[in-house]
C-alpha positions in Angstrom: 165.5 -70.2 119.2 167.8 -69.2 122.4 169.9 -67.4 122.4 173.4 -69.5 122.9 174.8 -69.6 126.7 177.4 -70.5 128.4 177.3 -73.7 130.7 176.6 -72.5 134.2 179.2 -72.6 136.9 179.4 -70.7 140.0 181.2 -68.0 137.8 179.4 -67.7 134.8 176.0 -67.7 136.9 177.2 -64.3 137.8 176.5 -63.0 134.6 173.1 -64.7 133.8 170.8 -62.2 131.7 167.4 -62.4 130.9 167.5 -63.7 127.4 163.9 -64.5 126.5 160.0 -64.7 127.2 157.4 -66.9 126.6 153.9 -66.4 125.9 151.7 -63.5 126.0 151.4 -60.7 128.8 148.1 -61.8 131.3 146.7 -60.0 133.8 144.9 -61.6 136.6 143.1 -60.4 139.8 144.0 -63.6 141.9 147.7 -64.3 143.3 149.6 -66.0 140.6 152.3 -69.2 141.4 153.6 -71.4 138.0 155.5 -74.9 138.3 158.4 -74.8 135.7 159.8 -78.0 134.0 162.1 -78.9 131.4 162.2 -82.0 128.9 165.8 -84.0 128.3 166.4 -82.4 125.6 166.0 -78.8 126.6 164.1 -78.3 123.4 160.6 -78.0 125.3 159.7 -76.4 128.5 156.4 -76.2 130.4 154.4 -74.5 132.9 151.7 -74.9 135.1 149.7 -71.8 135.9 147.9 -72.8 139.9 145.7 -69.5 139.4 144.7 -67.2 136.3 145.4 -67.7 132.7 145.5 -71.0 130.8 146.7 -73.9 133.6 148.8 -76.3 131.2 150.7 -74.8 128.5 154.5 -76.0 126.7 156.6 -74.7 124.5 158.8 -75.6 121.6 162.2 -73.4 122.2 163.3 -74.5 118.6 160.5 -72.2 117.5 161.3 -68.7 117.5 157.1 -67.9 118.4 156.3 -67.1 121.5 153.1 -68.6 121.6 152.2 -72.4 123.3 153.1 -75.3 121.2 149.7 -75.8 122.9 147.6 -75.1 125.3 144.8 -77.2 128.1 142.2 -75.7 130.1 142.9 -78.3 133.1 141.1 -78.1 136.1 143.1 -77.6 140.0 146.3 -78.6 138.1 149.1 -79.1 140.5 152.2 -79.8 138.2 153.5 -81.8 135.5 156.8 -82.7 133.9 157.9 -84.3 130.4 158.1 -88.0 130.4 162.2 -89.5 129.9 162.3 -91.1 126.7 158.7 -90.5 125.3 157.3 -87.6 123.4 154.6 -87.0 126.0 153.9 -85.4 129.5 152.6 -86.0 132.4 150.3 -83.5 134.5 148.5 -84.4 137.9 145.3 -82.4 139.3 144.6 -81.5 143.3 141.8 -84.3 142.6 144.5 -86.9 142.0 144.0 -86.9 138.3 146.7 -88.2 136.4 146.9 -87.4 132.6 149.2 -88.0 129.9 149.3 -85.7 126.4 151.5 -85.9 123.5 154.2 -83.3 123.1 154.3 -83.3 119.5 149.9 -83.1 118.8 149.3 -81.7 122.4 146.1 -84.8 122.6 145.2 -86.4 125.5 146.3 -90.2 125.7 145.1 -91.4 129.4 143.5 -90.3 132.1 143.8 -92.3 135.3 142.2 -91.4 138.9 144.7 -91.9 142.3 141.8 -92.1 144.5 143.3 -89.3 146.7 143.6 -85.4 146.9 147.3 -83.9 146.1 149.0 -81.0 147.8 152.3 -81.8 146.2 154.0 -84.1 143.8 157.2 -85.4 142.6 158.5 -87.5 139.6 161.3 -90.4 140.0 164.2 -89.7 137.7 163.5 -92.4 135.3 159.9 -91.2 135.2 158.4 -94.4 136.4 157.0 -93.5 139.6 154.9 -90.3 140.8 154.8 -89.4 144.7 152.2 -87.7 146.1 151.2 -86.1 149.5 148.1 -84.4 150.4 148.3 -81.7 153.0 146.4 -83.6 155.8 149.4 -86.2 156.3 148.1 -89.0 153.4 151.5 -89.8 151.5 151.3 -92.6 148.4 153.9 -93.8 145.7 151.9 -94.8 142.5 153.6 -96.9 139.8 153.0 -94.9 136.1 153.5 -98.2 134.4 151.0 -100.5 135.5 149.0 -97.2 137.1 148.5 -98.7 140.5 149.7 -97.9 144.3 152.8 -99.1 145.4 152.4 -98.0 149.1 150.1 -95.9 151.0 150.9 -94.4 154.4 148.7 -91.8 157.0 151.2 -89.4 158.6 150.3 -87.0 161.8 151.7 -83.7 160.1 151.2 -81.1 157.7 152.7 -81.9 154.8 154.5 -79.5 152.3 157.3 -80.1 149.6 158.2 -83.7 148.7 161.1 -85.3 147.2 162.0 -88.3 145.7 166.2 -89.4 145.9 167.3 -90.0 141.9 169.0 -93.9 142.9 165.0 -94.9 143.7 166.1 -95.2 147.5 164.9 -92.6 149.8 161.6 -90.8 149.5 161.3 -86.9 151.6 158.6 -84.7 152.8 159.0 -81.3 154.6 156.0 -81.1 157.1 154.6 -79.1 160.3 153.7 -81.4 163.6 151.4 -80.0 165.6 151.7 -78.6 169.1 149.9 -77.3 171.6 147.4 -74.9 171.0 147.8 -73.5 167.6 151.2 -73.8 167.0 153.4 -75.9 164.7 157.1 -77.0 164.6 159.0 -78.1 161.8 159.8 -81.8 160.7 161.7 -83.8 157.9 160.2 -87.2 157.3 161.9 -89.9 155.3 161.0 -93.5 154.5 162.3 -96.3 151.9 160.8 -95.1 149.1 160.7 -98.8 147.7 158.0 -99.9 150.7 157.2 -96.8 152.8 158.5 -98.3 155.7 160.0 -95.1 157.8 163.5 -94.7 157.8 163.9 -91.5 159.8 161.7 -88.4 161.2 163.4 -85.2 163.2 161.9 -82.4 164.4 164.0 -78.8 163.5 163.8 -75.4 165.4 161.4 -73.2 162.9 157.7 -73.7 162.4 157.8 -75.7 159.2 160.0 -76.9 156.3 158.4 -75.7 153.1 160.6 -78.4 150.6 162.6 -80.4 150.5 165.2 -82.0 147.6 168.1 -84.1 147.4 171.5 -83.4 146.6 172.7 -85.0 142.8 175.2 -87.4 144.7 172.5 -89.2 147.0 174.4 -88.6 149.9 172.4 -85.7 151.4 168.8 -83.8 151.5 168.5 -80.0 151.8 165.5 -78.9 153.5 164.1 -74.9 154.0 162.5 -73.7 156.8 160.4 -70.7 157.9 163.3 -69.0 159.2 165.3 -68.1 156.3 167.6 -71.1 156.1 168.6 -74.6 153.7 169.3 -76.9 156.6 172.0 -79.7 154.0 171.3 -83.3 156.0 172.9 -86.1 156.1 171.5 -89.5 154.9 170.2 -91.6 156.5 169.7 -90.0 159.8 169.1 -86.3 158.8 171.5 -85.3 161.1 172.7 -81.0 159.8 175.9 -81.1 158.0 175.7 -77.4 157.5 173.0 -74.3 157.0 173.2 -71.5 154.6 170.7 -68.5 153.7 167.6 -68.5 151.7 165.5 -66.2 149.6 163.1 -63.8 152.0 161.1 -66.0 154.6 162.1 -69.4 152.9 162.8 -71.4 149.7 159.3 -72.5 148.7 161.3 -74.6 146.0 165.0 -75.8 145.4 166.4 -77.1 142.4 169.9 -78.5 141.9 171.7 -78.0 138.7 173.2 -81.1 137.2 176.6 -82.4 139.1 175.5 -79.9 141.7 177.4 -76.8 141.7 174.6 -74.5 142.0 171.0 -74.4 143.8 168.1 -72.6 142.6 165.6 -71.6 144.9 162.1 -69.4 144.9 160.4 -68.0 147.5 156.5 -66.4 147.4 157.8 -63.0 147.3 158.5 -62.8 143.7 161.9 -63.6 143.7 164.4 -66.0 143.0 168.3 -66.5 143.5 171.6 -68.8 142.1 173.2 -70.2 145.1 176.8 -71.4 144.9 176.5 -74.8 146.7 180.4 -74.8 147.9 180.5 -71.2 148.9 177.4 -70.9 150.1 176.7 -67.5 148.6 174.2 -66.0 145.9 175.7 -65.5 143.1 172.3 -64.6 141.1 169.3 -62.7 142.5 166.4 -61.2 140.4 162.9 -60.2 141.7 159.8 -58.5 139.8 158.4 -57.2 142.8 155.2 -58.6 142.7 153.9 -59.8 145.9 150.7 -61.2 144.3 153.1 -64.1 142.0 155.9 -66.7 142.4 157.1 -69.4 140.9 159.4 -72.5 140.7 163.2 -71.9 139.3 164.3 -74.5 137.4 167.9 -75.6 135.8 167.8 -76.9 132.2 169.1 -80.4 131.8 171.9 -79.1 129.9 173.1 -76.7 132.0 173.2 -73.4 130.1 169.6 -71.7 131.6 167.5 -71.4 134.3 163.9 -70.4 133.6 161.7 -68.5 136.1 157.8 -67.6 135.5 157.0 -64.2 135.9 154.4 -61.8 137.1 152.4 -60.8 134.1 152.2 -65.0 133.1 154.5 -65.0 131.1 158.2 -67.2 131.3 161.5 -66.0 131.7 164.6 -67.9 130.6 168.6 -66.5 132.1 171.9 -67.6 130.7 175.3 -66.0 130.5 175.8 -64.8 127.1 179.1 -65.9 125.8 181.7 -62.6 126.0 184.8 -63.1 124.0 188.1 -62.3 125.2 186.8 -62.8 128.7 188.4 -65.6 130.9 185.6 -67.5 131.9 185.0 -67.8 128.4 187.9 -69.9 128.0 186.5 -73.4 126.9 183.5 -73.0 126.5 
């Protein structure tokens, strides 16, 4: 079980503490990234491992064990994420493998081929529809319900982080265009995530935008480039409504926690911080110094945790413990 936490506000996230770990100490001689994901609920959290150790594992936080619920030897997994209203999950391979396993029995229930290779991925909101990208420019939007392609588009760009808006509108990549000789420059591409038709592109002053993700509201995107920065633009025409720091050399991945008070964001040097959206501050940074692993930083759906994986493979989980008598406590 977790420990219980406070709900997370720009104040409380100032006293987040390491309150658990999950799964078993791993060493591994390759450079280590994990993709993070929640269910709902917050009972059940999961993890993708892109090198060393097992690649799919989950969790039942209800258990007090820190063992997998289960565990899947899946090949090139990318990431995955816990289906909205179902007791299964959802993981996708750099093939374009889509699979679905049960939460509960951890068996496989379908396997279904996109027919393209996948540098990135995101999930709509109501966990109907998958987009992908592949690194080479290919971007397609693939309906899980009837497991076909919506739209399929060839871009001229490197392609990074991807995004998909929760209202089903907009659909986001960060990307690198090309220049002359070997350089690149940094671009934001959004189209109508209903039919792919473009609906804006701008080029920004940094080499390229590792991710993108859109604010809770809909009414803005926050992209991170190689400089250091989370460029917040506006919607539709991606014009900069403001800039504020990132970790290290850039936000590799942003999260926003629900209603949108606080950002989470991970870079690749082993490190990840609590922004306060309004302020535009940290409130929350903790590194394990290990240049060799990263991973994403992710908000639980209720608001009291953020987890983080860390650099022996195993999972981190923050909250701020309740403190009585103190005034944030108030409420609560």
């Amino acid at each position: 079980m977790l420990t219980p936490s406070l709900t997370l506000t720009p104040e409380t996230a100032r006293h987040l503490t390491l309150l658990r770990t999950l799964g078993e100490p791993e060493l591994s001689q390759y450079s280590r990234w994990q993709w993070l994901a929640w269910d709902a609920s917050s009972r059940y959290l999961l993890s993708v491992q892109k090198q060393g150790g097992t690649p799919l594992r989950w969790w039942d936080l209800h258990s007090e064990a820190a063992t997998p619920l289960f565990a899947h030897s899946v090949s090139r997994c990318r990431a995955a994420w816990f289906l909205p209203g179902s007791q299964r999950l959802l993981s996708v391979t750099v093939r374009g493998t889509l699979q679905t396993w049960s939460v509960t029995d951890g068996k496989l229930l379908s396997s279904v081929e996109t027919g393209g290779s996948v540098s990135s991925a995101c999930l709509s909101s109501d966990g109907t529809r998958l987009l992908l990208t592949a690194g080479q420019g290919r971007v397609m939007l693939w309906d899980l319900e009837r497991s076909w392609l919506v739209w399929r588009l060839e871009d001229p760009a490197f392609h990074y982080g991807c995004a998909l808006s929760a209202d089903g509108r907009f659909a986001a990549v960060g990307a690198a265009e090309e220049q002359v000789g070997a350089a690149t420059r940094a671009s934001v591409r959004l189209w109508d995530a209903r039919t792919g038709k473009s609906v804006a592109s701008r080029t920004l002053d940094s080499h390229l935008i590792w991710n993108v993700a859109f604010t809770p509201s809909g009414q803005g995107l926050v992209a991170s480039n190689t400089g250091g920065e989370l460029l917040f633009l506006g919607l539709p025409g991606l014009e900069t409504v403001r800039v504020i720091g990132a970790p290290a050399s850039g936000a590799m991945q942003m999260e926003f926690i629900p209603g949108g008070s606080l950002l989470a964001a991970s870079a690749d040097t082993s490190a990840f911080v609590v922004i306060d959206v309004h302020a535009g501050q940290r409130v929350f940074a903790y590194s394990d110094l290990d240049d060799m692993q990263g991973s994403t930083a992710n908000f639980s759906p209720d608001g009291r945790f953020v987890c983080w994986g860390m650099d022996d493979g195993k999972v981190g989980i923050w909250g701020a413990k309740p403190r009585p008598g103190a005034a944030w406590d108030v409420g609560d």
